[in-house]
C-alpha positions in Angstrom: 47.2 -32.7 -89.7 46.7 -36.1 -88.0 49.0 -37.8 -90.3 51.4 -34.8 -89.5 51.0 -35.7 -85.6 51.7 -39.5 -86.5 48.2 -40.0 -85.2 48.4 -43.4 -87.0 51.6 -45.1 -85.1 50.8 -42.7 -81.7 49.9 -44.9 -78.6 46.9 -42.5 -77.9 44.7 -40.0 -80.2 43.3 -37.6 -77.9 40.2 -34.9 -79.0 39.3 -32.7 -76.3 38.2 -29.3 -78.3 35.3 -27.4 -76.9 33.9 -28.5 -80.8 32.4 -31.7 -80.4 31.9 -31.7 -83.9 35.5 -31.6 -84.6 35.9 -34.1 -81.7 34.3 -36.4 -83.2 35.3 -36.0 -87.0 39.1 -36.1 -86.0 38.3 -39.4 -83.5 36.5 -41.3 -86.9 39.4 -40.2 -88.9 42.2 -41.1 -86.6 40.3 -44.7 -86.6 40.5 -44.6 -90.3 44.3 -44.4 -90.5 44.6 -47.3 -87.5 41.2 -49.3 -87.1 43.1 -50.3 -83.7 44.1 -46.7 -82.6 43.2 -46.0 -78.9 41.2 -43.1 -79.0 39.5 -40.9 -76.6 36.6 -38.7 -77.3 35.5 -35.7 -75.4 31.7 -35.3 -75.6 29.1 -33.9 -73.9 25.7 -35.7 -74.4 26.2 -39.0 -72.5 23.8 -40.7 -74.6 26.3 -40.1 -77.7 28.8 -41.1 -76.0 27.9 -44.4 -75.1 26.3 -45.0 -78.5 29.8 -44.0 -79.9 31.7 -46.6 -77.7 29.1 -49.3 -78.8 28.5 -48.4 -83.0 32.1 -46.6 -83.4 34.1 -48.7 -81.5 35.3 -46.2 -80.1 36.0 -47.4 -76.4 36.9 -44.1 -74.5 34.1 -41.7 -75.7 33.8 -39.8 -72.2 30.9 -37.2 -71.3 31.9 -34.1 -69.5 28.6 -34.7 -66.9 29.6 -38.3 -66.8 32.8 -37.4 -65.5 31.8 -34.5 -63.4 28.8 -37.1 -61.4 31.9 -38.3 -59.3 32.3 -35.0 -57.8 29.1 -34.7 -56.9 28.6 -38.1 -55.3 31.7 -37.5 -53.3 29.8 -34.4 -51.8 26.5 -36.6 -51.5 28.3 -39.3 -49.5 30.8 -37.7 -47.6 34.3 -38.9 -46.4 33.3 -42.2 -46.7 33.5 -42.2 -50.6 37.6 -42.6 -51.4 37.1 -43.3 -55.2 35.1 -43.4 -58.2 36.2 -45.4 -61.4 34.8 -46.4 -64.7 34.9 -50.1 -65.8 33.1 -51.1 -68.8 30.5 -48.6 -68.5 29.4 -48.8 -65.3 30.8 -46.7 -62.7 32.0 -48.3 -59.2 33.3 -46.8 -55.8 35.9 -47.9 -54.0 34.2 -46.5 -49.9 35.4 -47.4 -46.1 32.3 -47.9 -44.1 33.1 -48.1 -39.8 31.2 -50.1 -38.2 29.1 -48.7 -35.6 28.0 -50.6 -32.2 24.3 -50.4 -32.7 24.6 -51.0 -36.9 21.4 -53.5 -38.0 23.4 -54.9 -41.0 27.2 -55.0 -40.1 27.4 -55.6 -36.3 28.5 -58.6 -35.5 28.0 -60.1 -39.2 30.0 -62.5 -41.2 31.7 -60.5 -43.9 30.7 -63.2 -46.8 27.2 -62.5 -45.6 26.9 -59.5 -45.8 29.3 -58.7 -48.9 26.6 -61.5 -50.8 23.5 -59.5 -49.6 24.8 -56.1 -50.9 27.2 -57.1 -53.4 30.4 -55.6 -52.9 34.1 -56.8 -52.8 35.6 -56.3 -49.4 39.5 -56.0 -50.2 40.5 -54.6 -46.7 39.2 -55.1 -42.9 41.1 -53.3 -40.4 40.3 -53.2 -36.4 39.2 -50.0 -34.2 43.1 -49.8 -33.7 43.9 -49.9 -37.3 45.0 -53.1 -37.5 44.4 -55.1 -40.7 42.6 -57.9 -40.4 43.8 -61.0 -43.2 41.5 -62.8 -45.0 38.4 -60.1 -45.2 36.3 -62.8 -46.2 36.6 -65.2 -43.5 36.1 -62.4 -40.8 33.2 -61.0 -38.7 32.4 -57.4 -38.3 32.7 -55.8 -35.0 32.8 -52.3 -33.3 34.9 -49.9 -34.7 36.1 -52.1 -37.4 37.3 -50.4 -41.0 35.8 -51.8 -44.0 36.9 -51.0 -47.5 35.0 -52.3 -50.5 34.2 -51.9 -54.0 30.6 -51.3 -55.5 28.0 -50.2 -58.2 26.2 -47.2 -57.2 22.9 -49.3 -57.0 24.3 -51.8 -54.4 26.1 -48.8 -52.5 22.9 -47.1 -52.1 21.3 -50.4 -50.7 24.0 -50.5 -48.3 24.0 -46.7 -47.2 20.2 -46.8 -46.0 20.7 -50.3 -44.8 17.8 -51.7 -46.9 17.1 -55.6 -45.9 17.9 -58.1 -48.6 15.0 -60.6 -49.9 14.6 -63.6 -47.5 14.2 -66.1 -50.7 16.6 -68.2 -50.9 17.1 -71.7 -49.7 19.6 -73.9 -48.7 19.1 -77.9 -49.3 21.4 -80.6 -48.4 22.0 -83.5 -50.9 24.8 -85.9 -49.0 26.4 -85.8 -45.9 28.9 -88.0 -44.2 27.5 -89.8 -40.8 30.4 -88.1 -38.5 27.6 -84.9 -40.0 24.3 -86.0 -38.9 24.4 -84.5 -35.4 25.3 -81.3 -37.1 22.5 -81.3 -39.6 19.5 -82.1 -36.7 20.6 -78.7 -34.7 20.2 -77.0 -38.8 16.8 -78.9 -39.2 16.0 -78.5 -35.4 16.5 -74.6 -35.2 15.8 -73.5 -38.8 12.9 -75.7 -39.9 11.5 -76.8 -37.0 11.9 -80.6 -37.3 11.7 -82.4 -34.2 14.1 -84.7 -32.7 13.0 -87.4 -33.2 11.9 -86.8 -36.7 15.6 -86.0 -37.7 16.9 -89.0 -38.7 13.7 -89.9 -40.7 14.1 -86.7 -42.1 17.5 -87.2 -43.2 16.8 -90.6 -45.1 15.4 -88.7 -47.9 17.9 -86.3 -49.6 17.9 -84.0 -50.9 17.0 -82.4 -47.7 16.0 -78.6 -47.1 18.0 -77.8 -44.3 17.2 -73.7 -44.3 14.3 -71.5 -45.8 13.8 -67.9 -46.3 17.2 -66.6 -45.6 18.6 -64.0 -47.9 21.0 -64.7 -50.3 24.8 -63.9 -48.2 23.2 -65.8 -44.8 22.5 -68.7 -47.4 26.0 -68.9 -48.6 27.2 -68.5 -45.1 25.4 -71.7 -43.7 26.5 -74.1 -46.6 30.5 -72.2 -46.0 30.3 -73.6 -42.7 28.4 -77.1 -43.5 30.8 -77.8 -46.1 33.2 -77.4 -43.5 32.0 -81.1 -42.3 32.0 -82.6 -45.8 28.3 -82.1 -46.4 27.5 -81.6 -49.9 24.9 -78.8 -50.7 23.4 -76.1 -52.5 22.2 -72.5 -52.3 18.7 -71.5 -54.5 16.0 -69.1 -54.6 13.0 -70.3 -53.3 11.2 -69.6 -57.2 14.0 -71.1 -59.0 14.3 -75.0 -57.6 17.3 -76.7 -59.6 16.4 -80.2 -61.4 17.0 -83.2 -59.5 
């Protein structure tokens, strides 16, 4: 029968029978006639399925509660989930979040920040009056803006109950043009404490921490905007110190 259907030379073999047994016999023997045939399976153990697309090379071995979960995580979450997608396993949403005036984590944030903390990939930023924003990256979030981003369930879930990210991470300066210094004493100054006259002795011996306990996106954000006046740095976590 599959040679009959040109399963072989066909630019998809499809089983979706309500016999998984079948399913899976004609999906092994379609892969049989063309080791490179794209085939999907139709399965309903999702534990199966997954050991199918990682033993059988079988790619596209699909669980019907698998695919039914995004149905039920659009009800969970509302209109604010617009799609669900399966990428290598793990399954991502695409979700438009508006940014409310009293919000703890997106009022008044940089986007990179915030998109670092929770990681997700903002691919659209749009104003209270609809209009887009360019460059969702480089913006800040205010009132009544539109954000559209992409991620894991995990991170999503973070994001919906607005858990705060770990304050571990560290950002520590290791050269910095002279036109810089005055810039780097009001970092030291207001994030470490160091006073003023302490600055320029503190500077004399890079590297230099410049920032403590900040979570990982309000990290990146300060060395963005240092590197901005050609100072040369770099973000860590406080328990993993790079070699000198």
């Amino acid at each position: 029968m599959l040679r009959q259907a040109n399963a072989a030379t066909a630019r998809a073999v499809i089983t979706a029978t309500s016999n998984e047994l079948a399913n899976l016999e004609m999906a092994l023997l379609a892969r049989e006639l063309n080791p490179k045939q794209r085939v999907v399976l139709r399965m309903t153990d999702p534990h199966l399925a997954r050991t199918l697309r990682e033993a059988a090379n079988i790619r596209l071995a699909l669980s019907i509660p698998t695919l039914a979960a995004p149905a039920f995580l659009a009800a969970l979450y509302g209109d604010r989930m617009q799609s669900i997608f399966l990428v290598s396993g793990r399954l991502l949403a695409v979700v438009e979040l508006v940014v409310s005036a009293d919000d703890p984590v997106l009022q008044g944030q940089p986007v990179r920040s915030v998109a670092a903390d929770y990681r997700f990939l903002p691919v659209h930023l749009a104003s209270s009056g609809k209009v887009a924003k360019p460059q969702p990256l480089m913006q800040h979030l205010a009132a009544g803006d539109r954000l559209t981003l992409i991620a894991a369930l995990p991170d999503l879930d973070r994001l919906f109950r607005r858990a705060p990210p770990e304050a571990n991470h560290v950002v520590e300066v290791m050269a910095f043009p002279p036109a810089a210094q005055p810039r780097l004493a009001e970092v030291l100054t207001a994030r470490m404490g160091v006073p003023r006259d302490k600055v320029e002795a503190t500077l004399g011996e890079l590297p230099v921490r410049v920032a403590d306990k900040l979570s990982r996106g309000q990290a990146e954000e300060l060395l963005a905007s240092l590197q901005k006046e050609q100072i040369i740095g770099r973000v860590f976590r406080i328990e993993d110190k790079p070699k000198a």
